[in-house]
C-alpha positions as CSV (number, residue, x, y, z in Angstrom):
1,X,2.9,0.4,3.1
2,X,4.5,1.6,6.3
3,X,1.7,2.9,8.8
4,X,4.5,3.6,11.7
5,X,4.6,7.4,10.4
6,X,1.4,7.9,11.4
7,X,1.1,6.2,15.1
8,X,1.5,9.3,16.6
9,X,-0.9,10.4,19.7
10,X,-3.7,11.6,18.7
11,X,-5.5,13.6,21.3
12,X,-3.7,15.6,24.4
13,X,-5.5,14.2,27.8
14,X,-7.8,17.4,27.9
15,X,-9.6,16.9,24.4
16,X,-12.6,15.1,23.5
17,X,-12.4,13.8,20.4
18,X,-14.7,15.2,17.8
19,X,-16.6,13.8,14.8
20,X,-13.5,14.5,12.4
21,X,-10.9,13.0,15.0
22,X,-12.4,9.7,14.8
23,X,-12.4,9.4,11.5
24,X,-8.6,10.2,11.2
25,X,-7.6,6.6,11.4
26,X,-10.4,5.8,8.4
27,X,-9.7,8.8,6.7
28,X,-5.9,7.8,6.8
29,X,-6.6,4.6,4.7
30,X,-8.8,6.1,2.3
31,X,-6.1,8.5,1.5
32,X,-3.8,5.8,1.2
33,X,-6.2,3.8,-1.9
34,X,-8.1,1.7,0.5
35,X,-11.6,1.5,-0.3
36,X,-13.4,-0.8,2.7
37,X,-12.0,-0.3,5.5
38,X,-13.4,-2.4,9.1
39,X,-13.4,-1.4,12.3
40,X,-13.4,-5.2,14.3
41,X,-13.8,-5.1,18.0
42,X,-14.5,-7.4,20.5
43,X,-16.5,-8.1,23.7
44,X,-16.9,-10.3,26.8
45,X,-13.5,-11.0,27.5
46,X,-13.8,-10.5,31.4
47,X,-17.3,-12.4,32.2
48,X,-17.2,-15.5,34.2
49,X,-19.8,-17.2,32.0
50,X,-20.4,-17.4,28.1
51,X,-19.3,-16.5,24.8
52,X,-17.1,-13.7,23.7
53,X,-18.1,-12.1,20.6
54,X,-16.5,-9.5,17.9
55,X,-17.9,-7.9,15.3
56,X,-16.4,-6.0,12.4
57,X,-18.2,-3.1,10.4
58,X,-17.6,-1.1,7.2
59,X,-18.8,2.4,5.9
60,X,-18.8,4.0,3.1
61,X,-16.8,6.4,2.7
62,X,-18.7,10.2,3.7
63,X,-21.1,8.1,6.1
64,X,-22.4,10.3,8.2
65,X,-23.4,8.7,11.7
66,X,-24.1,10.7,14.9
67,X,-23.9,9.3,18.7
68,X,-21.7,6.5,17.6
69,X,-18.8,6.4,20.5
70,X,-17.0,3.3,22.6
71,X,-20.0,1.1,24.1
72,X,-18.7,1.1,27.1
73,X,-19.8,4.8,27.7
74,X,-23.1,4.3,26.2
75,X,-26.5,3.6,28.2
76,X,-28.0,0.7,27.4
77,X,-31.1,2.2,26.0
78,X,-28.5,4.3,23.3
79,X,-26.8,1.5,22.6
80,X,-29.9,-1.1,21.2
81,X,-31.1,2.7,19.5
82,X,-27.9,2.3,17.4
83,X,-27.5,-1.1,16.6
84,X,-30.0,-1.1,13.7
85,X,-29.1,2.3,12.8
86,X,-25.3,1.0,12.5
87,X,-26.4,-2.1,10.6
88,X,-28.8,0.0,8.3
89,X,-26.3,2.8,7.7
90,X,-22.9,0.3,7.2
91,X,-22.2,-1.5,4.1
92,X,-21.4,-4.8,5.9
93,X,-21.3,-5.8,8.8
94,X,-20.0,-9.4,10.4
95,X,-20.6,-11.2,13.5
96,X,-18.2,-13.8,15.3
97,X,-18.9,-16.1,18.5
98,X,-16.9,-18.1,20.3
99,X,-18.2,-20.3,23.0
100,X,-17.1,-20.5,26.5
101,X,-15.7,-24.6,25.7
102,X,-13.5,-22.4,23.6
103,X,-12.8,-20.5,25.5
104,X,-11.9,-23.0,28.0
105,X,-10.0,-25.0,25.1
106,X,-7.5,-22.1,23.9
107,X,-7.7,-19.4,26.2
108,X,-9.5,-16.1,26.0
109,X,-7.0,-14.4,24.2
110,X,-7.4,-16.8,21.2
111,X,-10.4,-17.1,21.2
112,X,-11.2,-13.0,21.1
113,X,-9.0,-13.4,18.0
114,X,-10.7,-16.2,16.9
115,X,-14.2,-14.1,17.0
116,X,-12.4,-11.1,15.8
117,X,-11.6,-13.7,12.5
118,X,-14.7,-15.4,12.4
119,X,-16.3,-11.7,12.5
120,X,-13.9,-10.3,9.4
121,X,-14.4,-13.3,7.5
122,X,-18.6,-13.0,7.5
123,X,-18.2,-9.5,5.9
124,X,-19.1,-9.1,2.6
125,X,-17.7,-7.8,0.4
126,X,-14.3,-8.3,2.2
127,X,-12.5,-5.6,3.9
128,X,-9.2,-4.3,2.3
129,X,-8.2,-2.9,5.9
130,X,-8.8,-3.4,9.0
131,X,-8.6,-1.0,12.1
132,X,-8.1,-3.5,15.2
133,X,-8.9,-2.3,18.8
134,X,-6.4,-3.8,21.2
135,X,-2.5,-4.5,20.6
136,X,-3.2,-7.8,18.8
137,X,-3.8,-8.4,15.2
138,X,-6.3,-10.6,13.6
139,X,-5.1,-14.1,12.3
140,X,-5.9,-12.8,8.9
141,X,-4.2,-12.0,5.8
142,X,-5.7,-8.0,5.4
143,X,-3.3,-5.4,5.8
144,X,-4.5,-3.9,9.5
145,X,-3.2,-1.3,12.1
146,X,-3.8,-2.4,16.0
147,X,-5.1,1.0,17.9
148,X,-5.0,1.3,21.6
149,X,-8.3,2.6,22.4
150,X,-9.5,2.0,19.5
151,X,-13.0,2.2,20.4
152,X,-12.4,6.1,21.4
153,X,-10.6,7.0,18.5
154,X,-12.2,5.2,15.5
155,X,-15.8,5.8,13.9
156,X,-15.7,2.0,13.1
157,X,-14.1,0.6,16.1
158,X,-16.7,2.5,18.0
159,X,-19.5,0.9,15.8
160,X,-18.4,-2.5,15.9
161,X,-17.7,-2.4,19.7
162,X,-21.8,-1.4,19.8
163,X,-22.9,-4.1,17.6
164,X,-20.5,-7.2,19.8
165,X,-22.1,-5.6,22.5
166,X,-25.3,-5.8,21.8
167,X,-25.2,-9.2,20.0
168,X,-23.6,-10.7,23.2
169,X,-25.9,-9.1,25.7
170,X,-28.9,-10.8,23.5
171,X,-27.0,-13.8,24.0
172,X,-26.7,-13.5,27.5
173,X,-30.2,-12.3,28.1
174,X,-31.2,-15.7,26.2
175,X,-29.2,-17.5,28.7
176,X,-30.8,-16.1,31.5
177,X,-34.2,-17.6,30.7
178,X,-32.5,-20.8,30.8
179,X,-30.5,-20.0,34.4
180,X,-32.1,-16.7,36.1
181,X,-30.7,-17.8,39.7
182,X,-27.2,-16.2,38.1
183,X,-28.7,-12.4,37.3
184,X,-27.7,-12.8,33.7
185,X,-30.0,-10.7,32.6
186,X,-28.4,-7.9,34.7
187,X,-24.5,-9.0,35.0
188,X,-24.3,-10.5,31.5
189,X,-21.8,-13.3,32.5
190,X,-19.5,-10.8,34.8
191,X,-18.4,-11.2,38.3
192,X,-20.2,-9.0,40.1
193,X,-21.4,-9.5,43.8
194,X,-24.5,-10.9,43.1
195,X,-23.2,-13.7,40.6
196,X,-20.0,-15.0,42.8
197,X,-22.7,-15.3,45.8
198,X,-25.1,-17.8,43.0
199,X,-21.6,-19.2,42.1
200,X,-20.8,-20.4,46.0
201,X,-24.7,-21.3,46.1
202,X,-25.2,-23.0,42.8
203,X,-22.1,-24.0,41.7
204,X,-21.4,-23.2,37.6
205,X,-24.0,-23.6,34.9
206,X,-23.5,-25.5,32.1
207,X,-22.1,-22.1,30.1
208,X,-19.8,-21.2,33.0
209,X,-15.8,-20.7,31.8
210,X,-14.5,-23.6,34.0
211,X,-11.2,-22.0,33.5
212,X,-11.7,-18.5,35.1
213,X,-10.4,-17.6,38.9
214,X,-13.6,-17.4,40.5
215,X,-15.7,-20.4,38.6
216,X,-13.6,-23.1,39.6
């Protein structure tokens, strides 16, 4: 199947997309015989400390799910209210971490793809499509379609960007118990001003990406 004739733009600069619109990419697939189709996002690519995590997510098709939208532009309060209402209302949805060593190993590019793997290879049942956020595919053999912004533009990107984010933040909060001089509980592993002052202070933690300009 050739999915080039329909990566046209799909909203002028001036829209917002509506409830229909970010189903287009879903709706797409289902017209063209696929049943379960995931959206598979991933988060935590920028911190300075910790994992990166992805998650992928599949509805049914005629879901109906309000206040779902990119994480990114989501409170955090709105976010933890939809996580379980995502994982209630979806008929799968998979996790995937990879650690900072990882990280450190292969680089974070391959290892967000790695987690983005890890994540559609939990699902069950599994996906027959995938909807990728980004420009890179998932090392997986499922027919897929790479959306820029795909976490503004797809129902399922947008859920599974809220669920890695979420997941990792839990993660993160964890870690803060373990190393509260860092403000993990408030920067979640990123560079803020705060966490580069602990880092000159401190030195890195034990889950710090020794690889990253401003740990080492």
């Amino acid at each position: 199947m050739n999915t080039s004739d329909y990566n046209l733009p799909l909203f002028p600069k001036t829209s917002i997309p509506s409830e229909n619109n970010l189903l287009l990419h879903e709706s797409i697939a289902w017209r063209d015989g696929y049943g379960l189709i995931a959206g598979v996002d991933e988060v935590g690519r920028g911190p300075l400390a910790g994992p990166v995590v992805a998650a992928a997510v599949i509805f049914r098709e005629g879901t109906k799910l309000s206040g779902v939208k990119d994480s990114k532009k989501m409170t955090e309060k709105a976010r933890d209210e939809a996580f379980p209402v995502i994982n209630e209302s979806a008929l799968s949805v998979g996790i995937g971490v990879v650690s900072h060593t990882s990280i450190d190993k292969i680089n974070i590019l391959k290892a967000s793809l790695e987690a983005m793997k890890k994540a559609v290879l939990s699902l069950e049942p599994a996906p027959e499509y995938l909807l990728v956020d980004g420009i890179n595919e998932v090392p997986v053999d499922i027919p897929q379609k790479c959306i820029k912004k795909g976490d503004q533009r797809s129902k399922s990107i947008a859920a599974a960007s809220i669920m890695a984010k979420v997941y990792r933040d839990g993660i993160m909060n964890s870690y803060h118990e373990l190393f509260p001089e860092y403000g993990f509980l408030q920067n979640k592993g990123y560079g803020t001003a705060f966490h580069r002052a602990a880092l000159k202070q401190y030195g890195p933690c034990p889950i710090h990406r020794l690889t990253f300009r401003g740990v080492r």
